[in-house]
C-alpha positions in Angstrom: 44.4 5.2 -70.3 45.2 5.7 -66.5 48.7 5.7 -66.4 49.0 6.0 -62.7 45.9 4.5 -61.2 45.1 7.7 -59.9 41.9 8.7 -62.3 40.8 5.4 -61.7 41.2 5.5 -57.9 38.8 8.4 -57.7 36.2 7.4 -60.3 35.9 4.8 -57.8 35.3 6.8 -54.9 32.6 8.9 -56.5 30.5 6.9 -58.0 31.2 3.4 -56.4 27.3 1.8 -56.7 25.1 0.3 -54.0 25.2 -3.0 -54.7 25.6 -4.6 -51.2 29.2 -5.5 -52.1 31.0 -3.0 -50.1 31.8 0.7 -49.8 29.1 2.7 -51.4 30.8 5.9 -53.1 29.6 9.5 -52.7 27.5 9.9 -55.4 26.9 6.3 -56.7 24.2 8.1 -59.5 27.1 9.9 -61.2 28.0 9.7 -64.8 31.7 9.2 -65.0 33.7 10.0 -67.9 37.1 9.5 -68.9 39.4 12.5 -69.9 42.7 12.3 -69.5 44.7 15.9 -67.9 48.2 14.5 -67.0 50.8 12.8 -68.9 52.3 9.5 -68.0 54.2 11.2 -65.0 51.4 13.0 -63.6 52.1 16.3 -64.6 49.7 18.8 -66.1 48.7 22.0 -66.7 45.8 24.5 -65.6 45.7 25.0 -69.4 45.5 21.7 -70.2 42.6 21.6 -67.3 40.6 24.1 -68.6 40.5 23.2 -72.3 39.4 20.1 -70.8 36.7 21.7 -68.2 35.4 23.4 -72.0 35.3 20.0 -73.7 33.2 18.8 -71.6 31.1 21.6 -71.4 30.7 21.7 -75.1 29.7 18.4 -75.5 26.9 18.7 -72.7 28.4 17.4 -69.6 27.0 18.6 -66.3 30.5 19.6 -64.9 30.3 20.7 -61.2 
């Protein structure tokens, strides 16, 4: 859950797709997964970030 639109905001950005709608984002083939960092106020922690970084890793994302 993105509890501050922010995540969500983003994903958009990236990987908005070409379908001659609108704004085409900056890498419209990305895969785009959800994996939440900050609690509900925004606030996280480069701890928190890098067991997340490892996750992802571990369970063969192409993190880059």
């Amino acid at each position: 859950m993105d509890d501050n639109g922010h995540g969500t905001h983003i994903a958009g950005i990236i990987a908005a797709t070409r379908n001659g709608k609108g704004t085409v984002g900056i890498a419209p083939d990305a895969e785009i997964y959800a994996i939440k960092v900050s609690d509900s106020r925004g606030k996280g922690s480069f701890s928190v970030l890098v067991k997340v970084i490892n996750w992802a890793i571990e369970n063969d994302m192409d993190v880059e």
